[in-house]
C-alpha angles and dihedrals in degrees: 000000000000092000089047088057089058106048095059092033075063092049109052080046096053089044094047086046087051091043095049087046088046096050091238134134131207118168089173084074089035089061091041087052090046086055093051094046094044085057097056092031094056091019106081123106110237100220113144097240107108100338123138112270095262102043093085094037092065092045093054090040085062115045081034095048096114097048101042124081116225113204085170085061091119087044091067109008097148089049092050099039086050076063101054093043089054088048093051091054081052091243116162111239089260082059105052094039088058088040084058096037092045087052104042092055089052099050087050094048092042083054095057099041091048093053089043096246119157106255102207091066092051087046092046093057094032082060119037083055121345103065088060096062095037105050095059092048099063089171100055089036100059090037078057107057087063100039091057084058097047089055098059088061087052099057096041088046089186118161105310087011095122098037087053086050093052089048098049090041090057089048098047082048080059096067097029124014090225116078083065087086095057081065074090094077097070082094087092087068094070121089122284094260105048096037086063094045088058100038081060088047089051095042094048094050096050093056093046089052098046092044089040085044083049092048097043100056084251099291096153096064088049087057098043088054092053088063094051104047082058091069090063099228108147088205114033080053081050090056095043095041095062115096124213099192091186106340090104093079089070082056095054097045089051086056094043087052089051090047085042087055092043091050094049099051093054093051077053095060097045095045079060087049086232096160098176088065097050096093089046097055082038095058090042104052086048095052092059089040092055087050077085090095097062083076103103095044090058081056080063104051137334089232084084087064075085093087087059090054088050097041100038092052087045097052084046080063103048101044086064091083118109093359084133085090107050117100117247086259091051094047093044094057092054088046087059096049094052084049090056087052091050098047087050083050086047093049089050108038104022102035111031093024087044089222082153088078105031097033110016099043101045087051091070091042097081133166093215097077099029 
């Protein structure tokens, strides 16, 4: 059956892939495709025997809620409070966990189809990479299905706009801590001055603190560790004791490729003399040059690359807009750069981590259809 799994799971990637290059859109086959994926995403059998890490941990979490103390509660309020409310309706964990996945897809679909993106070329990248990574972290998947709706506000920035990312982007740090740290973007919101001027000031900083953190033997992070560890949080020390030796360099050119992306959409645009779009590729291309910033904390652990998965995904999205009017050879150029920062992603997570074992393979393993 697993073969079986593949092969359509092929199939509705290659299609969506044909439909995006074809201008067409179906949403008939994208909620087709939404049901299929609902059934592998929530299907899995949490069992313990080559899962990924976290697949038996949320299983226990749930049908232990009542008797485990959470000293991360704050951490992940909205994601723990999603589970008392699914105990209180009296749902198994496979329930509530359909109930969540069921809703997260359909927030994502009804967000493209609300800013008018074409929704095949979202579906081809969420699943020839994304949906692998995504479907065994609950918490950051379901953070960011509202983040990836903050953001558009964000980068329309019409009257409201900040206040409604800053919303979204509070409520996706309810279900994962992370997406805290994206409030930084509201850089973007300054003028266009001073906005550059800072965006110098923060580059230049981080540069100076990942080269100063090299040449010290690292002692800033040890330092830094020190001062967490004071807080006594078991899970925010885990994050900061990891060390990454080099490994932050994958990071970095993760984050190059997406500016790179970024860069060449807007020159897209332009080339198309499409003016009213200027201060939305703009806005876009600053919001992935000012995740400079995020260097240092890949010197810390890898785990923060995190932030890459949500934003890159997230900059795939949004340079779907207006995409109606490019050209196929236009189309199929940007196609091609999202695919380069997919095969790094690949050569990272699914090579060196070995997520094919432990993420790709179990996917396909599901109970639905056993």
């Amino acid at each position: 059956m697993i073969y079986i799994l593949i092969v359509i799971y092929i199939f509705f990637t290659i299609t969506h892939l044909f439909l995006y290059l074809n201008k067409r859109k179906s949403y008939l086959f994208v909620f087709v495709t939404a049901i299929f994926l609902f059934l592998l995403m929530s299907g899995h059998e949490y069992v313990g025997n080559g899962d990924a890490i976290d697949f038996l941990g949320y299983w226990r979490g749930y049908t232990e809620f009542e008797s485990l103390i959470r000293l991360d509660f704050w951490f992940y309020y909205l994601f723990y409070w999603s589970e008392i409310i699914g105990k209180y309706l009296s749902l198994t964990f496979y329930q509530w966990w359909a109930v969540m996945t069921a809703l997260s897809l359909s927030f994502i679909i009804w967000t493209i189809k609300k800013r008018k993106y074409n929704p095949h070329f979202f579906f081809f990248f969420f699943m020839i990479y994304y949906v692998f990574i995504f479907y065994t972290g609950l918490k950051f998947f379901y953070g960011f299905c509202l983040f990836q709706y903050g953001l558009t506000f964000l980068l329309k920035r019409e009257k409201g706009d900040k206040f409604k990312f800053i919303l979204f982007t509070l409520l996706a740090g309810g279900f994962h801590f992370m997406y805290y740290i994206f409030l930084v973007l509201l850089i973007v919101d300054l003028k266009r001055k001073k906005r550059k001027n800072l965006l110098k000031t923060l580059v230049v900083f981080s540069v100076i603190v990942v080269l100063f953190n090299l040449l010290s033997g690292r002692g800033l992070l040890n330092s830094l560790q020190s001062r967490i560890d004071s807080l006594d949080n078991a899970r925010l020390s885990s994050y900061f004791s990891l060390r990454t030796n080099w490994g932050f360099m994958l990071a970095i050119g993760i984050h190059v490729l997406t500016t790179i992306y970024a860069f060449r959409y807007r020159s897209i645009v332009r080339k198309h003399d499409q003016g009213k779009w200027y201060f939305y590729v703009d806005t876009l291309l600053y919001v992935n040059l000012i995740a400079i910033i995020f260097y240092p904390l890949f010197m810390i652990a890898l785990t923060f690359m995190r932030l890459l998965t949500s934003l890159s995904l997230t900059t795939i999205i949004s340079s779907i807009y207006g995409q109606e009017y490019f050209n196929k050879t236009d189309r199929f150029k940007l196609l091609i750069s999202g695919i380069l920062i997919i095969c790094l992603y690949f050569y990272i997570n699914i090579y060196l981590n070995g997520v094919f074992d432990t993420g790709v393979l179990p996917f396909f393993d599901s109970y639905y259809f056993k």
